[in-house]
VMD Tcl script that builds the backbone (N, CA, C; Angstrom):
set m [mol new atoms 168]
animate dup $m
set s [atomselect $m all]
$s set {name element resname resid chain x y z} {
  {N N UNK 1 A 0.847 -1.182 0.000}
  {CA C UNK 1 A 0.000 0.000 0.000}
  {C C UNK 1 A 0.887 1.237 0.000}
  {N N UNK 2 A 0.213 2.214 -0.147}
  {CA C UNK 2 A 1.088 3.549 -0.705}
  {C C UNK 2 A 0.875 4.623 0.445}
  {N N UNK 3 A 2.064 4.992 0.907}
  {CA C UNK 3 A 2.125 6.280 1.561}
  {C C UNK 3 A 0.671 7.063 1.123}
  {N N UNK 4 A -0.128 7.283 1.620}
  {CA C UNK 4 A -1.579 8.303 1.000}
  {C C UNK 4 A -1.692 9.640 1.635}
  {N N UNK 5 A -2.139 10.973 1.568}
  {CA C UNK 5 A -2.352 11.710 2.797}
  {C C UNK 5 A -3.644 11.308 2.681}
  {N N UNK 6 A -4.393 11.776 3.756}
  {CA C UNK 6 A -5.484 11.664 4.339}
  {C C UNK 6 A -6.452 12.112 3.519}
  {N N UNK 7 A -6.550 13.030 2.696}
  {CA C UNK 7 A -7.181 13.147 1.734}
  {C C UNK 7 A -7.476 12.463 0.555}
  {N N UNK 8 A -6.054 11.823 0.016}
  {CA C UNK 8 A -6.505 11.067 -0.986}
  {C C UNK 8 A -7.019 9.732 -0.506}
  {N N UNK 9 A -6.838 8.933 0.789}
  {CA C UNK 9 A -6.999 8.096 1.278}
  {C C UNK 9 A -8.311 7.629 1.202}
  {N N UNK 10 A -9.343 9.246 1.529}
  {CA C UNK 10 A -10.572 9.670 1.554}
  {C C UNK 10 A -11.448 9.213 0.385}
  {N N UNK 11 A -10.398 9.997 -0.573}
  {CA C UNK 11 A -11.040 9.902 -1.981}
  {C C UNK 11 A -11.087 8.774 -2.677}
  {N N UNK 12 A -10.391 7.695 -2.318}
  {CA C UNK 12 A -10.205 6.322 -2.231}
  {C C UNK 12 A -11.568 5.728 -2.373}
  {N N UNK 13 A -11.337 5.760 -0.879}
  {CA C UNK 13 A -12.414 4.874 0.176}
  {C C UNK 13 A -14.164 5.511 -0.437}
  {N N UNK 14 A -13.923 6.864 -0.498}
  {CA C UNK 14 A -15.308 7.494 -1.344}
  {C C UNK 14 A -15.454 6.454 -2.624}
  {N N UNK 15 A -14.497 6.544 -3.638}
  {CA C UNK 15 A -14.970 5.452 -4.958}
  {C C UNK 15 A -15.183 4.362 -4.471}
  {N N UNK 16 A -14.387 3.694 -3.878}
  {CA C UNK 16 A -14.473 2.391 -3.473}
  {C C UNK 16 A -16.302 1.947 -3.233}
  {N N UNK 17 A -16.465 3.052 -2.034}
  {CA C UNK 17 A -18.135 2.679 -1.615}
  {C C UNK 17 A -19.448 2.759 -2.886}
  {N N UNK 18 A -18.349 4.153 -3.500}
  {CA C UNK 18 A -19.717 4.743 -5.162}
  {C C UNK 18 A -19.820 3.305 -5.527}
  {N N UNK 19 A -18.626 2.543 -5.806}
  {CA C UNK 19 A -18.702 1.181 -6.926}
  {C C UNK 19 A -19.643 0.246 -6.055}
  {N N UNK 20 A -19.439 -0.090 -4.850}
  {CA C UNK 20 A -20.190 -0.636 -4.265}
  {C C UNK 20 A -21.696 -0.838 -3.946}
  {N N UNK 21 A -22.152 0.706 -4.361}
  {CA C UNK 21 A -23.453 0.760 -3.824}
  {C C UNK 21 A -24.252 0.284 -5.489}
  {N N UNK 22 A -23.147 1.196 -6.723}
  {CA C UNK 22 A -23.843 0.633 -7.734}
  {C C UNK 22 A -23.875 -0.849 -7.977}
  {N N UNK 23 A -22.893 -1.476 -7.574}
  {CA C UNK 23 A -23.052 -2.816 -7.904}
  {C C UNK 23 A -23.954 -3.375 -6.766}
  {N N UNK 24 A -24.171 -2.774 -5.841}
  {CA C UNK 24 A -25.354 -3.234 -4.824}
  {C C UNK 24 A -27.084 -2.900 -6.042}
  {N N UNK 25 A -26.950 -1.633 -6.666}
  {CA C UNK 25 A -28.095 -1.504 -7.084}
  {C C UNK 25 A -28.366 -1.985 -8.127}
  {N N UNK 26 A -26.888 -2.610 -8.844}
  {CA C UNK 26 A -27.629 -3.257 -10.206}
  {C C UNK 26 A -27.694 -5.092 -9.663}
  {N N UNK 27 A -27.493 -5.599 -8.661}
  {CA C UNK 27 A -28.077 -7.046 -8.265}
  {C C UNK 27 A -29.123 -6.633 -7.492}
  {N N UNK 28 A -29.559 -5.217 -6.735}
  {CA C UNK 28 A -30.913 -5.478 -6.514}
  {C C UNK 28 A -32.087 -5.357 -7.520}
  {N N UNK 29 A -31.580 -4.884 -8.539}
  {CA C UNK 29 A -32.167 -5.177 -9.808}
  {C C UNK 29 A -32.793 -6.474 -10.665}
  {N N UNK 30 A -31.701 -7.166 -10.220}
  {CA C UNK 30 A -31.683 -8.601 -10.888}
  {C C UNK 30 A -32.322 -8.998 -10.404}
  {N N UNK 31 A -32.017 -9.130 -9.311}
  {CA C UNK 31 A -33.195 -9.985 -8.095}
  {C C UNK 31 A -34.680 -9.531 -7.964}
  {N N UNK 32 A -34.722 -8.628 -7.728}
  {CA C UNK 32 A -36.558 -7.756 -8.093}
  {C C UNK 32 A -37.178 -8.354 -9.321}
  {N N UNK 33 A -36.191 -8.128 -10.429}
  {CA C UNK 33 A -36.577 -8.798 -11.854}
  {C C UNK 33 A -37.034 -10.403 -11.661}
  {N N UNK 34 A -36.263 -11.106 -11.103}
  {CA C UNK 34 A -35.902 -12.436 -10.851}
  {C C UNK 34 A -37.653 -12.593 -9.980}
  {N N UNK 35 A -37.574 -12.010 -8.752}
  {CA C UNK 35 A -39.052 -12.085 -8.300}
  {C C UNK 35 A -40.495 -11.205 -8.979}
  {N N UNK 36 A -39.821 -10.571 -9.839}
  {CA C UNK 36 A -41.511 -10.579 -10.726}
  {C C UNK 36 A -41.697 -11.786 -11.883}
  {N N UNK 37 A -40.622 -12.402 -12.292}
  {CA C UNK 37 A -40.732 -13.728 -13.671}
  {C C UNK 37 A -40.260 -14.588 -12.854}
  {N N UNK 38 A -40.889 -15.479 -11.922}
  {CA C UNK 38 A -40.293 -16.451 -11.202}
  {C C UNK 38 A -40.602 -17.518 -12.386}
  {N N UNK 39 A -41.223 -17.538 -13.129}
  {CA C UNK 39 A -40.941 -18.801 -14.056}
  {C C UNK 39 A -39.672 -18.916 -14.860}
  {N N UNK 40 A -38.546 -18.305 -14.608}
  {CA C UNK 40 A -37.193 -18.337 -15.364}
  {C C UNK 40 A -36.489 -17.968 -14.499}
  {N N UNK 41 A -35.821 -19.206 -13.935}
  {CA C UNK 41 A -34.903 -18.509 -12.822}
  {C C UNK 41 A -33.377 -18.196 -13.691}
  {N N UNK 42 A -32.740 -17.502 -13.018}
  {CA C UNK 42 A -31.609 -17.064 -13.653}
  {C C UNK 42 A -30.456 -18.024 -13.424}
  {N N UNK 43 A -29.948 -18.047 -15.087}
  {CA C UNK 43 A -29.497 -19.328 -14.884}
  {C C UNK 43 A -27.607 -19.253 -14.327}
  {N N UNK 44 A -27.247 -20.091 -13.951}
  {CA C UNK 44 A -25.679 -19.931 -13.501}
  {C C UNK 44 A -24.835 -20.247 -14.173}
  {N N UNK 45 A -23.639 -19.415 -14.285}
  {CA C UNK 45 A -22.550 -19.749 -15.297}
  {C C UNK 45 A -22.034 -20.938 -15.715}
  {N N UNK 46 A -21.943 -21.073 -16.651}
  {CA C UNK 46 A -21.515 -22.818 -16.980}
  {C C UNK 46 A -22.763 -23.993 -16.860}
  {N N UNK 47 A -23.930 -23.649 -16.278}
  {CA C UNK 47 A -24.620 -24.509 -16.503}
  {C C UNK 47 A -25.713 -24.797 -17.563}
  {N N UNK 48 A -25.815 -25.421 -18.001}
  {CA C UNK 48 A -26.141 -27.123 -17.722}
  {C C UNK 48 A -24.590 -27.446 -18.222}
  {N N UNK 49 A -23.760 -28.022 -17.675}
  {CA C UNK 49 A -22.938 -28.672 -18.549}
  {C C UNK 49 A -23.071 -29.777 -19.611}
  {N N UNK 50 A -22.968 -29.498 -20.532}
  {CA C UNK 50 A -22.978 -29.686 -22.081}
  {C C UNK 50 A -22.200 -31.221 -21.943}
  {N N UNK 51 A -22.389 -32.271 -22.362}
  {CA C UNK 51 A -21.767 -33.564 -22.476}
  {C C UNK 51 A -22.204 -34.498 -23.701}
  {N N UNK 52 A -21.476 -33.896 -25.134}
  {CA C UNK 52 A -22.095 -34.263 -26.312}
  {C C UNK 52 A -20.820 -35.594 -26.570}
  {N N UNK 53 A -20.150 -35.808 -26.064}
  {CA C UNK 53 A -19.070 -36.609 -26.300}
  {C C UNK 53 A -19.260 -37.474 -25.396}
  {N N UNK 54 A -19.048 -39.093 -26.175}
  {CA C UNK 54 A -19.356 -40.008 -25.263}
  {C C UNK 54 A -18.710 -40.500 -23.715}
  {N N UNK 55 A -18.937 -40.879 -23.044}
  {CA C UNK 55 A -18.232 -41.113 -21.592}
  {C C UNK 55 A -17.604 -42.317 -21.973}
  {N N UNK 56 A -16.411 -42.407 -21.256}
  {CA C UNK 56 A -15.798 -43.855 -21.246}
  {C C UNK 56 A -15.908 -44.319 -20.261}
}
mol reanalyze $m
mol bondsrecalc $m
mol representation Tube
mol addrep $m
């Protein structure tokens, strides 16, 4: 970590929280969305895994 004065330290910790709250408001987004179309839940990365090649 870097020598900071107190000010920029500030100004830091200020972005740090901005990014935070937006990424707080765009998953409370998702999720609101998610509970008005509960017939499609949102699906998770990588899934279904795909297995077109035979198993040995």
């Amino acid at each position: 970590m870097q020598n900071l004065s107190p000010a920029d330290e500030l100004c830091e910790i200020r972005a740090a929280v901005a990014r935070l709250q937006a990424r707080e408001a765009s998953l409370c987004a998702v999720l609101q969305q998610a509970a008005q179309n509960p017939s499609r839940p949102i699906p998770r990365p990588g899934w279904p895994i795909r297995r077109e090649a035979a198993l040995h």
